[in-house]
mmCIF file as Biopython writes it, N, C-alpha, C and O atoms, coordinates in Angstrom:
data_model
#
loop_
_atom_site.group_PDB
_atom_site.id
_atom_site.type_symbol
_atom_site.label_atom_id
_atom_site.label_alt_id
_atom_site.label_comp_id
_atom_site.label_asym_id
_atom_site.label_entity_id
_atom_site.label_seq_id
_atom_site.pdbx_PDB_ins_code
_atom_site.Cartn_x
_atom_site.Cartn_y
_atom_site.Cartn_z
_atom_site.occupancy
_atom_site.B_iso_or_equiv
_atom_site.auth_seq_id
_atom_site.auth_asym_id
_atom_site.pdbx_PDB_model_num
ATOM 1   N N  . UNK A ? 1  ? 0.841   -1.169  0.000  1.0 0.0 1  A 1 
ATOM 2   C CA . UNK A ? 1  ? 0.000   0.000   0.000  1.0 0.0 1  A 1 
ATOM 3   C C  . UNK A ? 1  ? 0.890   1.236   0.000  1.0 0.0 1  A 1 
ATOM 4   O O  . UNK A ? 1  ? 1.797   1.278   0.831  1.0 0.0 1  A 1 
ATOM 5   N N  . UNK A ? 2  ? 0.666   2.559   -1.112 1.0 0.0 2  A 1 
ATOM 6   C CA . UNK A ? 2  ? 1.667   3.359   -0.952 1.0 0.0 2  A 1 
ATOM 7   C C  . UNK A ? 2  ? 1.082   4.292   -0.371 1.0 0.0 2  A 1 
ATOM 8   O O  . UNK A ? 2  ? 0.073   4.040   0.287  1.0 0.0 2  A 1 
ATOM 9   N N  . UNK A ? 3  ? 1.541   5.506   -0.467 1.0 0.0 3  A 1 
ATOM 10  C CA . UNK A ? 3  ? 1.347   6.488   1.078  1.0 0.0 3  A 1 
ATOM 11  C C  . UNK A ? 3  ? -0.076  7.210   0.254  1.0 0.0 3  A 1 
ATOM 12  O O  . UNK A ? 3  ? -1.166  7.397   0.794  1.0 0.0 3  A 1 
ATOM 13  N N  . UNK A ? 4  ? 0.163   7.434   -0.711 1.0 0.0 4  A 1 
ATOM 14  C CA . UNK A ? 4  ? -1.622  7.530   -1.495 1.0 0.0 4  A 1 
ATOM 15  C C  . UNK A ? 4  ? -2.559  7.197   -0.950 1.0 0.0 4  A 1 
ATOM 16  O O  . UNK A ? 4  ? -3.428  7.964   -0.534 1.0 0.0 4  A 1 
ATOM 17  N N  . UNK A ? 5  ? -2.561  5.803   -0.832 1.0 0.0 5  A 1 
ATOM 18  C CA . UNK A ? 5  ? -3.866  5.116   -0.671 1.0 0.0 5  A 1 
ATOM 19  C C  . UNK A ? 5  ? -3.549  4.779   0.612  1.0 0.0 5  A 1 
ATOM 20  O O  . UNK A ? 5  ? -3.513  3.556   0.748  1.0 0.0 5  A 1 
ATOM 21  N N  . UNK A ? 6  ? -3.241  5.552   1.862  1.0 0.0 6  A 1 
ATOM 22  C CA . UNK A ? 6  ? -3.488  5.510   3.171  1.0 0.0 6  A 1 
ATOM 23  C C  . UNK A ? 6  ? -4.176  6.776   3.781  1.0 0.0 6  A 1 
ATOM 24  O O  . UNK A ? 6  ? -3.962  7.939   3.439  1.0 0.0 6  A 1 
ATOM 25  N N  . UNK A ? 7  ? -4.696  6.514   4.362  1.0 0.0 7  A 1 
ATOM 26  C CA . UNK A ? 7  ? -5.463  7.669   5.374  1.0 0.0 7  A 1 
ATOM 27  C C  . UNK A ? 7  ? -4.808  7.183   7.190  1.0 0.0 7  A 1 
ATOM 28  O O  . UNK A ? 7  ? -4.266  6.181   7.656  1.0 0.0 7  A 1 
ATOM 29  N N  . UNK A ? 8  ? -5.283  8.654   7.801  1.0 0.0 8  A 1 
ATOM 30  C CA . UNK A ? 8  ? -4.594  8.669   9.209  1.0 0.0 8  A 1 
ATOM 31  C C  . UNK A ? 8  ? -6.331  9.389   9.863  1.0 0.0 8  A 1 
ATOM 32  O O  . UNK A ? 8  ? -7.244  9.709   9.103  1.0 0.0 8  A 1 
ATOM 33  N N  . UNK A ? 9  ? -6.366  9.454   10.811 1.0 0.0 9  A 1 
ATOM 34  C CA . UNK A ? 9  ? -7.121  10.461  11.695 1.0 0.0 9  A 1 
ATOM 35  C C  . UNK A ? 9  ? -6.279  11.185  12.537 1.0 0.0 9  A 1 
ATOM 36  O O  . UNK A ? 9  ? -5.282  10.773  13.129 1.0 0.0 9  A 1 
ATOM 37  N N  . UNK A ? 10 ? -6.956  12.732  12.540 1.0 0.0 10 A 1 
ATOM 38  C CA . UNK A ? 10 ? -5.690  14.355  13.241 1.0 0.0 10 A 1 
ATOM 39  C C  . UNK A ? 10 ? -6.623  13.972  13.988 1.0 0.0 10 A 1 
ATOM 40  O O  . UNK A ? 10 ? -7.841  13.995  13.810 1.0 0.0 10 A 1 
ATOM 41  N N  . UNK A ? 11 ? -5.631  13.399  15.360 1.0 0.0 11 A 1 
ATOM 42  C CA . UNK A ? 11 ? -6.152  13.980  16.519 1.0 0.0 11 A 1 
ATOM 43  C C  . UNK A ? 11 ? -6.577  15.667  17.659 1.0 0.0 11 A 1 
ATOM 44  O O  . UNK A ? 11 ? -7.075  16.042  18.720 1.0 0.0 11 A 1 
ATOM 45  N N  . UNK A ? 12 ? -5.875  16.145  16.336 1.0 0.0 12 A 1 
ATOM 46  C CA . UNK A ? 12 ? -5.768  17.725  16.865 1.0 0.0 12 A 1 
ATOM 47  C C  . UNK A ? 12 ? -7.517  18.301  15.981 1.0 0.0 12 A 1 
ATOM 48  O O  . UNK A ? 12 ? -8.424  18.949  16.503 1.0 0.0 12 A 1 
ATOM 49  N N  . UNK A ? 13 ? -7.448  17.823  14.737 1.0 0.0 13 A 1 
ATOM 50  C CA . UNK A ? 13 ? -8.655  18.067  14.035 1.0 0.0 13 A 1 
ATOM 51  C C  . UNK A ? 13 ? -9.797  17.357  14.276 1.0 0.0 13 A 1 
ATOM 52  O O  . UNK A ? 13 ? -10.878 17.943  14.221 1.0 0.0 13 A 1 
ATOM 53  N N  . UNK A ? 14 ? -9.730  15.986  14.579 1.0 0.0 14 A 1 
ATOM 54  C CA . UNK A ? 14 ? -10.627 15.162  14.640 1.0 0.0 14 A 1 
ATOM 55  C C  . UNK A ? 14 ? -11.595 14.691  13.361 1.0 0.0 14 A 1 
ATOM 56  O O  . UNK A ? 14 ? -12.800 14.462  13.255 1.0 0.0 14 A 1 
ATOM 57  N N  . UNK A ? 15 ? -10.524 14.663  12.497 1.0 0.0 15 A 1 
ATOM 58  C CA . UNK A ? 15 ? -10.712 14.303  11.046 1.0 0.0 15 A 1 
ATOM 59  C C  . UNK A ? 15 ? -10.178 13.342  10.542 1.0 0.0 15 A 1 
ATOM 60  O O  . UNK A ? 15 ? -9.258  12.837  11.185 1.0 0.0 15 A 1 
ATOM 61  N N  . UNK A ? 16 ? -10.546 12.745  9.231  1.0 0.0 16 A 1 
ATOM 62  C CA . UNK A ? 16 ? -9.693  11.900  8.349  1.0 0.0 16 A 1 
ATOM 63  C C  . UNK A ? 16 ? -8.753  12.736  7.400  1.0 0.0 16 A 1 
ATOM 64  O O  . UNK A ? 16 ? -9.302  13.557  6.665  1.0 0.0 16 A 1 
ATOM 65  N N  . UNK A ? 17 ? -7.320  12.593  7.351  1.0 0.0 17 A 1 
ATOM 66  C CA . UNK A ? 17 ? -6.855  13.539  6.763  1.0 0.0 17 A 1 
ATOM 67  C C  . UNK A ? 17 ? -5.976  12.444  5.569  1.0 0.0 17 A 1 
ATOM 68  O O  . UNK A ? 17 ? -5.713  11.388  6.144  1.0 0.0 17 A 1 
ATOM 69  N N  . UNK A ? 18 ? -5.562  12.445  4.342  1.0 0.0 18 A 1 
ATOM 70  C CA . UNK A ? 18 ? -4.187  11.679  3.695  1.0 0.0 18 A 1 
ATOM 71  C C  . UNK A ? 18 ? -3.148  12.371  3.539  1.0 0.0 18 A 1 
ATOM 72  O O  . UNK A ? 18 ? -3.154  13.543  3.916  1.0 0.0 18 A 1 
ATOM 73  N N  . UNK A ? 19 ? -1.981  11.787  2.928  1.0 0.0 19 A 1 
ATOM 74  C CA . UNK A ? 19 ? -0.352  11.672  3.611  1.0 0.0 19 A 1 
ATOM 75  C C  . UNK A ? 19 ? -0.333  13.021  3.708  1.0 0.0 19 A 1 
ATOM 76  O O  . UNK A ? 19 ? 0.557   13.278  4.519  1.0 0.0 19 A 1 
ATOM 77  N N  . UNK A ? 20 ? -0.799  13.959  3.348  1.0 0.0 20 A 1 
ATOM 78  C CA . UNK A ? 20 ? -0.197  15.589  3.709  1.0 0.0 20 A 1 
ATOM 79  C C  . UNK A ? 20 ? -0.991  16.114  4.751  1.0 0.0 20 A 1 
ATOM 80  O O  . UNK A ? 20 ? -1.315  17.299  4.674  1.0 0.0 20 A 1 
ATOM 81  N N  . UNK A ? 21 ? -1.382  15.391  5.776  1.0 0.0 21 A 1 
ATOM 82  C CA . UNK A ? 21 ? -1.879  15.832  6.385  1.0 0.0 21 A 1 
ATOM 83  C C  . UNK A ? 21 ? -1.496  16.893  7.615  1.0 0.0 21 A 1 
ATOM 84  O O  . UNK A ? 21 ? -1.062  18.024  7.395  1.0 0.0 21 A 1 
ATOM 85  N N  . UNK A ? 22 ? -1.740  16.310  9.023  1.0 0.0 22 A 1 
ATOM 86  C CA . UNK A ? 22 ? -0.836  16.883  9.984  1.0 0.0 22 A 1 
ATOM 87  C C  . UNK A ? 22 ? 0.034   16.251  9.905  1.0 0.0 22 A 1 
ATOM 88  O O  . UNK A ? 22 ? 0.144   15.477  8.955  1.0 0.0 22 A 1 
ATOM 89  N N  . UNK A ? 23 ? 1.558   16.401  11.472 1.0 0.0 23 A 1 
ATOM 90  C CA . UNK A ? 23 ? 2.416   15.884  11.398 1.0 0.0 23 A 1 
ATOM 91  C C  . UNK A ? 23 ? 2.072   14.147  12.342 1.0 0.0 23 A 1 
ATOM 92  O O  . UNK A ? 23 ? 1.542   14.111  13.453 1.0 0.0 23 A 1 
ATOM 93  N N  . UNK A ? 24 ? 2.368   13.323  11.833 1.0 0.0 24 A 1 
ATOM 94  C CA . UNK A ? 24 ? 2.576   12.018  12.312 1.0 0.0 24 A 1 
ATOM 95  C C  . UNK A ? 24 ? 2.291   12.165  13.668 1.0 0.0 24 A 1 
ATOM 96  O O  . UNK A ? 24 ? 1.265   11.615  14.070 1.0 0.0 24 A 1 
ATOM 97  N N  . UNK A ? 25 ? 3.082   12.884  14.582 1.0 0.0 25 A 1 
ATOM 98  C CA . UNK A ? 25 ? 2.609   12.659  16.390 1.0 0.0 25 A 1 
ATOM 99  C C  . UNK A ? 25 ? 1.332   12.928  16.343 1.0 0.0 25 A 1 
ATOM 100 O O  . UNK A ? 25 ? 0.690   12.258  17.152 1.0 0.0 25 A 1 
ATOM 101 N N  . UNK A ? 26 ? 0.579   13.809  15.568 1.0 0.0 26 A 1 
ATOM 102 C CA . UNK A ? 26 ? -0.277  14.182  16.198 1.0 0.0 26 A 1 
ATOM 103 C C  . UNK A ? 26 ? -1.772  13.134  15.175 1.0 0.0 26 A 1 
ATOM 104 O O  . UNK A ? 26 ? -2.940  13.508  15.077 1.0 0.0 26 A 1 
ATOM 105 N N  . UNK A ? 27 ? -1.104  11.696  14.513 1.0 0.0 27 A 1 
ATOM 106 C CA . UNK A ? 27 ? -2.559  11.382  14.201 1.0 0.0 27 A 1 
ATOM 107 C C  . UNK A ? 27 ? -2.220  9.920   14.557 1.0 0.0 27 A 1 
ATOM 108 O O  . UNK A ? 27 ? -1.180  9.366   14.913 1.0 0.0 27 A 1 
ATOM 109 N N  . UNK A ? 28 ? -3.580  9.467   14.311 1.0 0.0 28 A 1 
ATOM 110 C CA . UNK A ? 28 ? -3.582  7.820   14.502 1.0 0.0 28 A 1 
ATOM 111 C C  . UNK A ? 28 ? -3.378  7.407   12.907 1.0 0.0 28 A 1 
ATOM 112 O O  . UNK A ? 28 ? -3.666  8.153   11.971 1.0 0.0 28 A 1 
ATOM 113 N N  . UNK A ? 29 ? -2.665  5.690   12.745 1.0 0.0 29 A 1 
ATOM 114 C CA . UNK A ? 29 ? -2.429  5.293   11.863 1.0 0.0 29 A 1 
ATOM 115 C C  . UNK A ? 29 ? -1.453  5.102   11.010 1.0 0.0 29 A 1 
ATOM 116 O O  . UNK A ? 29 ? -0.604  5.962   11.243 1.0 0.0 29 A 1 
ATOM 117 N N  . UNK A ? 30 ? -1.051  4.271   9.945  1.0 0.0 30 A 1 
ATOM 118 C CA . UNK A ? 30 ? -2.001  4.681   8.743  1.0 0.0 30 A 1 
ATOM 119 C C  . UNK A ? 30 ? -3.604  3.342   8.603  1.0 0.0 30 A 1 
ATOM 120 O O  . UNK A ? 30 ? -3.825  2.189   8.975  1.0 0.0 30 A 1 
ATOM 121 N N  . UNK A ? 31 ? -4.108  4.076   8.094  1.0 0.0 31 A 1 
ATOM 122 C CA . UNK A ? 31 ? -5.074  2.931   7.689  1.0 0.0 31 A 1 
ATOM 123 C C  . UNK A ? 31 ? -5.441  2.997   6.428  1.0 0.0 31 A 1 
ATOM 124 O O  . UNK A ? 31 ? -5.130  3.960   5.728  1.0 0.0 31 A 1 
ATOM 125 N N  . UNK A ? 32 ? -6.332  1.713   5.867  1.0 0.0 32 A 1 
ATOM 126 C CA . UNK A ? 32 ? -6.207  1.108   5.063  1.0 0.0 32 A 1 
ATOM 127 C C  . UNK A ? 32 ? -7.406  2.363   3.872  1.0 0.0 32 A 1 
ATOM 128 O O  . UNK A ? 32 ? -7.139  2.923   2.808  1.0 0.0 32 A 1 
ATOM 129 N N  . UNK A ? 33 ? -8.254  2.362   4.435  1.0 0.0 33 A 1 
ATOM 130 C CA . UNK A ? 33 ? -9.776  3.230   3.764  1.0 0.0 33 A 1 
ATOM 131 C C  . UNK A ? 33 ? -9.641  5.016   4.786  1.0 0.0 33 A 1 
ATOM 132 O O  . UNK A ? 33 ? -8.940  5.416   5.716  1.0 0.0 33 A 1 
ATOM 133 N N  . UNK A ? 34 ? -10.673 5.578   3.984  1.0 0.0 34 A 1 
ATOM 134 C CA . UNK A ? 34 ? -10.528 6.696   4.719  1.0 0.0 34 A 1 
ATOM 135 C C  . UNK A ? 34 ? -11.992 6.214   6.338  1.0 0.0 34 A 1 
ATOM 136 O O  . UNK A ? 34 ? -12.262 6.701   7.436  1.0 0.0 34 A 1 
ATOM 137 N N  . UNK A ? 35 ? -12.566 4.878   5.379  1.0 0.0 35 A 1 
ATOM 138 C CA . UNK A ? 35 ? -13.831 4.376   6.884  1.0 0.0 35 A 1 
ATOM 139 C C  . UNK A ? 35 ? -13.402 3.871   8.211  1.0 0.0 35 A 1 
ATOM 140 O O  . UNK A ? 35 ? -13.991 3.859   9.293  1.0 0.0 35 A 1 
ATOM 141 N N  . UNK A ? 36 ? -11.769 3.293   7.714  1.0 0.0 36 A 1 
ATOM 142 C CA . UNK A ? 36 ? -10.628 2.799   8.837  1.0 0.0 36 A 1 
ATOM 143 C C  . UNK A ? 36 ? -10.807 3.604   9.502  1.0 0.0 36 A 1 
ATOM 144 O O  . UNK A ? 36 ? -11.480 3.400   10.512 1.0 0.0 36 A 1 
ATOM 145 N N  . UNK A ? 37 ? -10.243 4.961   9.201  1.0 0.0 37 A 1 
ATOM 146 C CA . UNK A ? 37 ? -9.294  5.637   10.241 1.0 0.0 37 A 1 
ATOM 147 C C  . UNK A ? 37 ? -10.871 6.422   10.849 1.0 0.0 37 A 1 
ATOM 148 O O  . UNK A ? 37 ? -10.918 6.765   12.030 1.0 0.0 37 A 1 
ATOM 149 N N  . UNK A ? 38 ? -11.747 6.583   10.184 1.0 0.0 38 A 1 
ATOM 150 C CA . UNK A ? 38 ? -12.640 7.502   10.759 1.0 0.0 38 A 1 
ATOM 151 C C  . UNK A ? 38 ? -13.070 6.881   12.248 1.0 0.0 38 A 1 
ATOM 152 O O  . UNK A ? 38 ? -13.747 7.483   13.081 1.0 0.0 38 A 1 
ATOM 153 N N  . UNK A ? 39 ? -12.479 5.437   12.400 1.0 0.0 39 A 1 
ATOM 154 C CA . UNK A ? 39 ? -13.282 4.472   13.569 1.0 0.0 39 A 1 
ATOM 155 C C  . UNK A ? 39 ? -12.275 4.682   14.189 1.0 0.0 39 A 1 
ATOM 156 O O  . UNK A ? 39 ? -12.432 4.143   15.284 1.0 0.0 39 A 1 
ATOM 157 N N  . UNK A ? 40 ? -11.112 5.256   14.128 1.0 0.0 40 A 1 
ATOM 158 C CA . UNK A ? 40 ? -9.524  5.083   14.919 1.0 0.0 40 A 1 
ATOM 159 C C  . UNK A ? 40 ? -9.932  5.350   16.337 1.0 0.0 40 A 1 
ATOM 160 O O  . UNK A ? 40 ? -9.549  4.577   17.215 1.0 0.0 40 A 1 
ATOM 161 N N  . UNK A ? 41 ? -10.476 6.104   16.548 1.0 0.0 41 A 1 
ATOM 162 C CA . UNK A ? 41 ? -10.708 6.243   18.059 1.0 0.0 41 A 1 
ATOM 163 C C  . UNK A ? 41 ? -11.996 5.450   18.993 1.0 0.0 41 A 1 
ATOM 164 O O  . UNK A ? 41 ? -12.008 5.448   20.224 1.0 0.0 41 A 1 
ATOM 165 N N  . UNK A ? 42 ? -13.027 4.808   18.144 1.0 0.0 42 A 1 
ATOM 166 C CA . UNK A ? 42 ? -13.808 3.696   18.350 1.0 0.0 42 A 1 
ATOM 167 C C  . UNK A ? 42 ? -12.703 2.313   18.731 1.0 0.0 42 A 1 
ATOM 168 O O  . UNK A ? 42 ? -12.908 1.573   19.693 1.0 0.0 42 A 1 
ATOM 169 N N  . UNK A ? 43 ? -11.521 2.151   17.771 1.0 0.0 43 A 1 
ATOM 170 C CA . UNK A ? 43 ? -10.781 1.473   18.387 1.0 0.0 43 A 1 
ATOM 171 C C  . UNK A ? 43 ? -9.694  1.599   19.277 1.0 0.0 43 A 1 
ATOM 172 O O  . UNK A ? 43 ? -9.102  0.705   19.881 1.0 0.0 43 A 1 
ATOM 173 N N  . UNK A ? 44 ? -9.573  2.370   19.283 1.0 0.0 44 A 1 
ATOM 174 C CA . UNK A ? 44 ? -8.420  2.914   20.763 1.0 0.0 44 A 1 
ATOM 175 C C  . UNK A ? 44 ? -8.996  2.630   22.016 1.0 0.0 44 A 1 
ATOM 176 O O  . UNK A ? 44 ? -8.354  2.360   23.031 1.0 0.0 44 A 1 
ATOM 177 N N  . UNK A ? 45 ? -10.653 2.720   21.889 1.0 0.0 45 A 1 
ATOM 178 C CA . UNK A ? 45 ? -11.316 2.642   23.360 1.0 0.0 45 A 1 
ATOM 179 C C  . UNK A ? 45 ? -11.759 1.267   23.259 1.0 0.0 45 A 1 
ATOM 180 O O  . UNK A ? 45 ? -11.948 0.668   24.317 1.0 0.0 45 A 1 
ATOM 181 N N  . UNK A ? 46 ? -12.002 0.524   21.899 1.0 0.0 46 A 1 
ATOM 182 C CA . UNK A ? 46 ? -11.866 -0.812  22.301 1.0 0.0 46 A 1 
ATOM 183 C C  . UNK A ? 46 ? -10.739 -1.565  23.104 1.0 0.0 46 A 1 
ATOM 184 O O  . UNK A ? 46 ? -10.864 -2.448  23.953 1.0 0.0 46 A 1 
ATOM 185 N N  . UNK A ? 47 ? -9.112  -0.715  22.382 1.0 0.0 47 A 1 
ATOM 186 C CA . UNK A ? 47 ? -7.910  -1.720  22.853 1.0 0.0 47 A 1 
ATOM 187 C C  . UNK A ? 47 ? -8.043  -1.394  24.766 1.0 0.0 47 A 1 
ATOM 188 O O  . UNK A ? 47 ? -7.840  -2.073  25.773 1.0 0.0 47 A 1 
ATOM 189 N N  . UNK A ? 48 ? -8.470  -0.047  24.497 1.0 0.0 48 A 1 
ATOM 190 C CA . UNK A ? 48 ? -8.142  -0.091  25.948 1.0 0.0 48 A 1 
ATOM 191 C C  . UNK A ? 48 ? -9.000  -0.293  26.943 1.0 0.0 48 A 1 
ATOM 192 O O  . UNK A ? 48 ? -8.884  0.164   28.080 1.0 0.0 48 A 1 
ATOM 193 N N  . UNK A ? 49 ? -9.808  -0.927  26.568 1.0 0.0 49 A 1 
ATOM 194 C CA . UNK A ? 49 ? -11.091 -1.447  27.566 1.0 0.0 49 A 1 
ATOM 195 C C  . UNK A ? 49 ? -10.620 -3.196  27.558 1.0 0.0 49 A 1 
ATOM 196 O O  . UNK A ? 49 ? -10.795 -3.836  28.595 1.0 0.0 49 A 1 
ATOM 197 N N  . UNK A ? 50 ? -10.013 -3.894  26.299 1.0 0.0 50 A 1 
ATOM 198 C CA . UNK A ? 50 ? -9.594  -5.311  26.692 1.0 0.0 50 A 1 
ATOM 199 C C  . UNK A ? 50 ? -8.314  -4.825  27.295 1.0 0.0 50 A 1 
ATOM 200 O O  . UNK A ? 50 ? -7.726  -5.906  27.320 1.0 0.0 50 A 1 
ATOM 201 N N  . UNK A ? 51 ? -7.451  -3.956  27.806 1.0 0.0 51 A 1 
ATOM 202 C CA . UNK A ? 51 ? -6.484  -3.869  28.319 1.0 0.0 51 A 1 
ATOM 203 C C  . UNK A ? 51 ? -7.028  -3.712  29.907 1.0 0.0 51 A 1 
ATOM 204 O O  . UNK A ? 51 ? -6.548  -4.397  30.810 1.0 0.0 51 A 1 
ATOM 205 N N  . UNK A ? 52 ? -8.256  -2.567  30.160 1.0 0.0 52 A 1 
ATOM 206 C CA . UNK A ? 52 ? -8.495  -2.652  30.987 1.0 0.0 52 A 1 
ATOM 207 C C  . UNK A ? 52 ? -8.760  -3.844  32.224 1.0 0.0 52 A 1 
ATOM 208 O O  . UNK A ? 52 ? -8.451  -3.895  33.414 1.0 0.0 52 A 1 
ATOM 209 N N  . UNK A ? 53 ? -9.765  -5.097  30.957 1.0 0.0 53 A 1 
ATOM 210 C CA . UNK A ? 53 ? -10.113 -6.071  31.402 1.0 0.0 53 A 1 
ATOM 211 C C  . UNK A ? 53 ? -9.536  -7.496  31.465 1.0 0.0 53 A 1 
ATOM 212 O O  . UNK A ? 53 ? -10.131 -8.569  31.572 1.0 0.0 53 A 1 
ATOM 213 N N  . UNK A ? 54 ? -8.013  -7.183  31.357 1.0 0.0 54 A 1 
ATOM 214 C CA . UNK A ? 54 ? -7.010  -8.230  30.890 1.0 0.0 54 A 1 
ATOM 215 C C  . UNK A ? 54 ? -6.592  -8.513  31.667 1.0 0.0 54 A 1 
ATOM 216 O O  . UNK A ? 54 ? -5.755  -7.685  32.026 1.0 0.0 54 A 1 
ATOM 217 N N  . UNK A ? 55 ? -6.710  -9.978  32.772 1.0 0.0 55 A 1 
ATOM 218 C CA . UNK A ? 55 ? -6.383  -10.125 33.950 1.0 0.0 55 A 1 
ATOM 219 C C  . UNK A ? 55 ? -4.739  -9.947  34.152 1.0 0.0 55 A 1 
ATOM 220 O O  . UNK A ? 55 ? -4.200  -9.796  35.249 1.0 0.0 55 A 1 
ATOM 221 N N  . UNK A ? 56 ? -4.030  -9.998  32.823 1.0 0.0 56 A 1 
ATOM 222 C CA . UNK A ? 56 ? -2.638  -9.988  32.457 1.0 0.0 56 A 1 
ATOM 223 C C  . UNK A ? 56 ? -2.006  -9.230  33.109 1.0 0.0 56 A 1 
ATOM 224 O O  . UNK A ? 56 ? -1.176  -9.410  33.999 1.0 0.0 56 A 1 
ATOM 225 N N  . UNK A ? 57 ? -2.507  -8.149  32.543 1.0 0.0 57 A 1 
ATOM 226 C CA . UNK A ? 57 ? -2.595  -6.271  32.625 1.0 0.0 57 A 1 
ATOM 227 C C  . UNK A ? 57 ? -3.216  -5.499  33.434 1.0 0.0 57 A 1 
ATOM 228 O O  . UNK A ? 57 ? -3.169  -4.270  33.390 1.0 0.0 57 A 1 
ATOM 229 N N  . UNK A ? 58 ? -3.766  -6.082  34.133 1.0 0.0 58 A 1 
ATOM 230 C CA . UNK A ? 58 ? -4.377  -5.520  35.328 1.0 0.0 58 A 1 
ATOM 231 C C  . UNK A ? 58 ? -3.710  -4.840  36.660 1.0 0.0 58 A 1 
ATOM 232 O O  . UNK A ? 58 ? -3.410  -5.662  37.526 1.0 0.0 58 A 1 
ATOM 233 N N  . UNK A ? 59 ? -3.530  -3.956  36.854 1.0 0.0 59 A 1 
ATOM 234 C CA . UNK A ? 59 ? -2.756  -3.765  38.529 1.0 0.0 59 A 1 
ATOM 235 C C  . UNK A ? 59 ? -3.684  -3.630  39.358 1.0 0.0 59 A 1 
ATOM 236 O O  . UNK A ? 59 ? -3.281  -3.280  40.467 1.0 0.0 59 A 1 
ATOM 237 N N  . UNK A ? 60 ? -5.429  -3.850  39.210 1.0 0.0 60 A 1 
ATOM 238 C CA . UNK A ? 60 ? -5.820  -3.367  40.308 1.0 0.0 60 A 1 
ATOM 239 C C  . UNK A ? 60 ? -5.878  -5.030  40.747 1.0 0.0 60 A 1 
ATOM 240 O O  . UNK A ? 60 ? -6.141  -5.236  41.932 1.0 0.0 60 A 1 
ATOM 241 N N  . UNK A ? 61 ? -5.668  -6.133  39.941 1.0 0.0 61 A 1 
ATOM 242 C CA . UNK A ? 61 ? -6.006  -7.415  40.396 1.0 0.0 61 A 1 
ATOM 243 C C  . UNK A ? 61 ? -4.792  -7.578  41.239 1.0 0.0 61 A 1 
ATOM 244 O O  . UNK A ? 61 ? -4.912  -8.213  42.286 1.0 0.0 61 A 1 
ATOM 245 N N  . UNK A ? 62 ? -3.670  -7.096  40.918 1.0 0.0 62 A 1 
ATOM 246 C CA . UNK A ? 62 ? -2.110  -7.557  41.298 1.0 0.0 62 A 1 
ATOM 247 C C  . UNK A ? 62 ? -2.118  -6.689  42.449 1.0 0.0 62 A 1 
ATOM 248 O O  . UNK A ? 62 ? -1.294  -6.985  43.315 1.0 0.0 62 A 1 
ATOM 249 N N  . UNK A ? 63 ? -2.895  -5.632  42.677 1.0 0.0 63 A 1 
ATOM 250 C CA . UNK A ? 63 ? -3.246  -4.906  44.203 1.0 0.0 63 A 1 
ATOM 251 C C  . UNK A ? 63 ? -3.908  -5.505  45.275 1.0 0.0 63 A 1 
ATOM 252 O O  . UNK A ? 63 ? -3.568  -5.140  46.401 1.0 0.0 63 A 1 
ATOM 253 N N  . UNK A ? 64 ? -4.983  -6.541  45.135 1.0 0.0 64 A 1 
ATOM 254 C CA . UNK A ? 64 ? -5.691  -7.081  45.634 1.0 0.0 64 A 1 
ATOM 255 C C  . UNK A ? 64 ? -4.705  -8.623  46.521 1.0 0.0 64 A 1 
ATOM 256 O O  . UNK A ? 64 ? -4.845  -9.040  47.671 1.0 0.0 64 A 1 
ATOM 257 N N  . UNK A ? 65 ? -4.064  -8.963  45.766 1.0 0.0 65 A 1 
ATOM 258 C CA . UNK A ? 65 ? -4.003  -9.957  46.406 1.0 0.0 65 A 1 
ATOM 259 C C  . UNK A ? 65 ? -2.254  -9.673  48.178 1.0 0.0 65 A 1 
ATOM 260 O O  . UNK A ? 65 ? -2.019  -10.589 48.965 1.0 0.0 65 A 1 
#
């Protein structure tokens, strides 16, 4: 996939932007469609809700005992 046919989401804009967009720190990605990245933050709160709930990864479980 070349840098064309990738899209990012600006976390500063809260947009789908392609390769000329903002600068890199400030977006998620690259993704594949511009429908990818529009979900980028639908999945950020997915990863971090199975992170939340990851007995792995957990410190409040590793507090408890």
């Amino acid at each position: 996939m070349s840098d064309d046919e990738q899209f990012w989401f600006c976390l500063t804009h809260h947009k789908v932007e392609g390769r000329d967009g903002c600068r890199n720190q400030d977006r998620l990605g690259p993704y594949a469609t511009a429908a990818e990245a529009s979900h980028a933050l639908d999945k950020v709160e997915e990863r971090n809700e199975d992170w939340d709930t990851d007995p792995k990864w957990n410190d409040d479980a590793a507090a408890e005992d």
